[in-house]
NUDOKOL-92568 format. One record per residue: x, y, z of N, C-alpha, C, O in turn. Coordinates in pm, whole numbers, padded with zeros to 5 digits, always signed. Atoms other than C-alpha are relative to their C-alpha. Example, Ala and Ser with C-alpha at 12.3 -4.5 7.8 and 13.67 -1.06 7.14 Angstrom:
2
+00089-00119+00000+01230-00450+00780+00090+00120+00000+00194+00118+00066
-00082-00119-00006+01367-00106+00714-00077+00109+00073-00026+00220+00090
END
This chain:
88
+00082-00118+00000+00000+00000+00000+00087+00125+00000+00043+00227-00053
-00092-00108-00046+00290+00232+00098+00051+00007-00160+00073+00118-00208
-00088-00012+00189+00440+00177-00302-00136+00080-00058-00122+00178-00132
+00090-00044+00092+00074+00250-00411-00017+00194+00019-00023+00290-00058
+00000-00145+00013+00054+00569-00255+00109+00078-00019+00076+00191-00055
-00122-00041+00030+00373+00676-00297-00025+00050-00162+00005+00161-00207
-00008+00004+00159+00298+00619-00684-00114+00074-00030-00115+00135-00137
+00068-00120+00054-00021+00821-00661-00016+00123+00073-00119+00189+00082
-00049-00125-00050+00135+01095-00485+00093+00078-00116+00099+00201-00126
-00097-00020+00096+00384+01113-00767-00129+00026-00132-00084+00056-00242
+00099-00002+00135+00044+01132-01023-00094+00146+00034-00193+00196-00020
+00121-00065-00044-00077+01383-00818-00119+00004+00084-00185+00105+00107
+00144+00033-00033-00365+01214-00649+00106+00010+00200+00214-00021+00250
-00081-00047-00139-00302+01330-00276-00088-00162+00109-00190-00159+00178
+00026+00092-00115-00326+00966-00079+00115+00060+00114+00190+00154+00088
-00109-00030-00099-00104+00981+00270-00031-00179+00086-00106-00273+00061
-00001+00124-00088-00041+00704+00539-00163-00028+00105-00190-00113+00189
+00122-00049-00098-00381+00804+00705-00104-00060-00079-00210-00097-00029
+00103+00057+00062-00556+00676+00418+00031-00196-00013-00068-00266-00029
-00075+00167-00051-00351+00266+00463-00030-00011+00132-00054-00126+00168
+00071+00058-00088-00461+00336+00817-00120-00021+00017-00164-00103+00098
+00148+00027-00071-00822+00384+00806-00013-00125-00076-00127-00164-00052
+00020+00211+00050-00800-00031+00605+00032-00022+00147-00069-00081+00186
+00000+00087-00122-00696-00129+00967-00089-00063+00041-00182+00013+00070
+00146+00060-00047-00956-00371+01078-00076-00050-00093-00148-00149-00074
+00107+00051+00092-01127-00380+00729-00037-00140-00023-00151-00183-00036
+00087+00159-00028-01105-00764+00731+00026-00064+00052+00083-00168+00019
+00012+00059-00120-01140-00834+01061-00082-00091+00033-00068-00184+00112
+00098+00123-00065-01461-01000+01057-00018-00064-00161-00129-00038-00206
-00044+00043+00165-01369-01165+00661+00042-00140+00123+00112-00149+00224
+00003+00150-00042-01425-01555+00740+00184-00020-00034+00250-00008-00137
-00176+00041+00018-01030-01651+00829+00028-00117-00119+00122-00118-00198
-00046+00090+00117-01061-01954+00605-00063+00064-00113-00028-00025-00191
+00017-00083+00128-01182-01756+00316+00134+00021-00115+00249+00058-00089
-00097-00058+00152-00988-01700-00034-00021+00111-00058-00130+00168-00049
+00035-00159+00073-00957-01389-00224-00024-00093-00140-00007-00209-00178
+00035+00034+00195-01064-01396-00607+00107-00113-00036+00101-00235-00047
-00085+00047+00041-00733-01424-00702+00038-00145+00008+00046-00221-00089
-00065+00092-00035-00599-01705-00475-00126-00114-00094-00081-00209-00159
+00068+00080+00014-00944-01874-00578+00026-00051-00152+00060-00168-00168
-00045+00001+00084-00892-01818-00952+00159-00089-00026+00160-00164-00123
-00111+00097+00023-00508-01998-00928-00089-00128+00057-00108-00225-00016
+00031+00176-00060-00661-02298-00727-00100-00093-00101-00127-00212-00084
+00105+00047+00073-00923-02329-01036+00056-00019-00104+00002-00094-00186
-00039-00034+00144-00706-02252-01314-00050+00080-00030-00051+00072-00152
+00031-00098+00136-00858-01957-01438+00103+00127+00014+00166+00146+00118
-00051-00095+00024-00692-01655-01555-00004+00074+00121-00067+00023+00214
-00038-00054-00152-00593-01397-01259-00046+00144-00039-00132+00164-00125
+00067-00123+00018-00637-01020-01240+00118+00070-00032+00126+00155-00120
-00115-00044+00002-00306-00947-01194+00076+00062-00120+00195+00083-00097
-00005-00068+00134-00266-00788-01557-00048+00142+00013+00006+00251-00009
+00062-00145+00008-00518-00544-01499+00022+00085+00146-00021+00198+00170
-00024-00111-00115-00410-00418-01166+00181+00041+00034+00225+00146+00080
-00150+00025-00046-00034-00475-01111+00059+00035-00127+00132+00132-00106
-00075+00018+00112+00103-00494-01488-00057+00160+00062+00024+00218+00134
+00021-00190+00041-00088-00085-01488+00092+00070+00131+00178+00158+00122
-00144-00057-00089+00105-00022-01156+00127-00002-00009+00182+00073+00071
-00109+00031-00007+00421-00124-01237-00014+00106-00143+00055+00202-00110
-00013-00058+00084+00359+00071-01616-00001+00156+00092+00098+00228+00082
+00010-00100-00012+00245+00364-01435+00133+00037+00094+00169+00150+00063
-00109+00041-00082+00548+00319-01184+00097+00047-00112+00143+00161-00101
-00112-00065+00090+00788+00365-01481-00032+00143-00055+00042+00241-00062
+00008-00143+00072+00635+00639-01639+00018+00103+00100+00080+00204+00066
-00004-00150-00096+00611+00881-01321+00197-00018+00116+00245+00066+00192
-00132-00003-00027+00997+00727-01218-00027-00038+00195+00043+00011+00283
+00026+00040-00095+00831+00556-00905+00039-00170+00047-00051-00248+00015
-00050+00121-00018+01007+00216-00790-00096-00056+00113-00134-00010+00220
+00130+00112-00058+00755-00076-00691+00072-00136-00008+00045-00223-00090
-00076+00130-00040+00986-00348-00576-00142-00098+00077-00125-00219+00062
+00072+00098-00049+00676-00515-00393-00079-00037-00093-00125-00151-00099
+00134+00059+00070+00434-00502-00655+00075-00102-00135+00040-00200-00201
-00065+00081+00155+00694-00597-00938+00007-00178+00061-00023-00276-00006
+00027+00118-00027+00730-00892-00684-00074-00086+00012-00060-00206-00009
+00114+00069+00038+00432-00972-00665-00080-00041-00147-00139-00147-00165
+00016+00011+00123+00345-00950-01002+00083-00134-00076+00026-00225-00137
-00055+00117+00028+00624-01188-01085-00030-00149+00038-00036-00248-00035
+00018+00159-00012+00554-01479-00875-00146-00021-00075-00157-00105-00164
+00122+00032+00036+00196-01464-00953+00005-00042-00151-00034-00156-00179
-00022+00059+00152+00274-01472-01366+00110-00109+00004+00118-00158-00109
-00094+00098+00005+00536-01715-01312-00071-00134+00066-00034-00242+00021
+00100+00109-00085+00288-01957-01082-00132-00028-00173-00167-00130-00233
+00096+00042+00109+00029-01896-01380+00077-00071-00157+00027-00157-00229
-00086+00071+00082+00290-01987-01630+00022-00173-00026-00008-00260-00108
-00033+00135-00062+00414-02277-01475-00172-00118+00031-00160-00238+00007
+00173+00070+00003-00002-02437-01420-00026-00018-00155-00121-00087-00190
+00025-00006+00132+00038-02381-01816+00033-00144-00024-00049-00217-00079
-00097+00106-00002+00291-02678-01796-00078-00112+00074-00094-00217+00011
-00004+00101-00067+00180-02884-01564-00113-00133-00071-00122-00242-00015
END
């Protein structure tokens, strides 16, 4: 969250750390064994999201000269996990 706003501080768009704290708590009462989309989507095989949210952060990340070492990481394993399910 700290890369995201960082990157839309750099676009202009005025986030701060005040806006990563008021998520504190948000999924607190989110069933613990629960899956997100995503995770659900790899466990099914289908396609992920991770294109349309991460590939545009990491583009927009270059263009405004904003370094996103977490998201590029994330981004990687996730296309490299969907890759690799190509194979198997």
């Amino acid at each position: 969250m700290e890369e995201i706003v960082s990157l839309a501080n750099a676009m202009d768009v005025p986030l701060s750390e005040q806006d990563i704290r008021s998520l504190d708590g948000f999924f607190a009462n989110y069933d613990p064994d629960g899956m997100c989309s995503m995770v659900q989507d790899m466990i099914y095989g289908n396609p992920t999201e991770i294109d349309m949210f991460m590939r545009e952060a990491l583009r927009l990340g270059n263009r405004y000269h904003v370094k996103l070492p977490v998201c590029r990481f994330v981004y990687d394993i996730i296309t490299s996990m969907e890759k690799a399910r190509k194979f198997a």
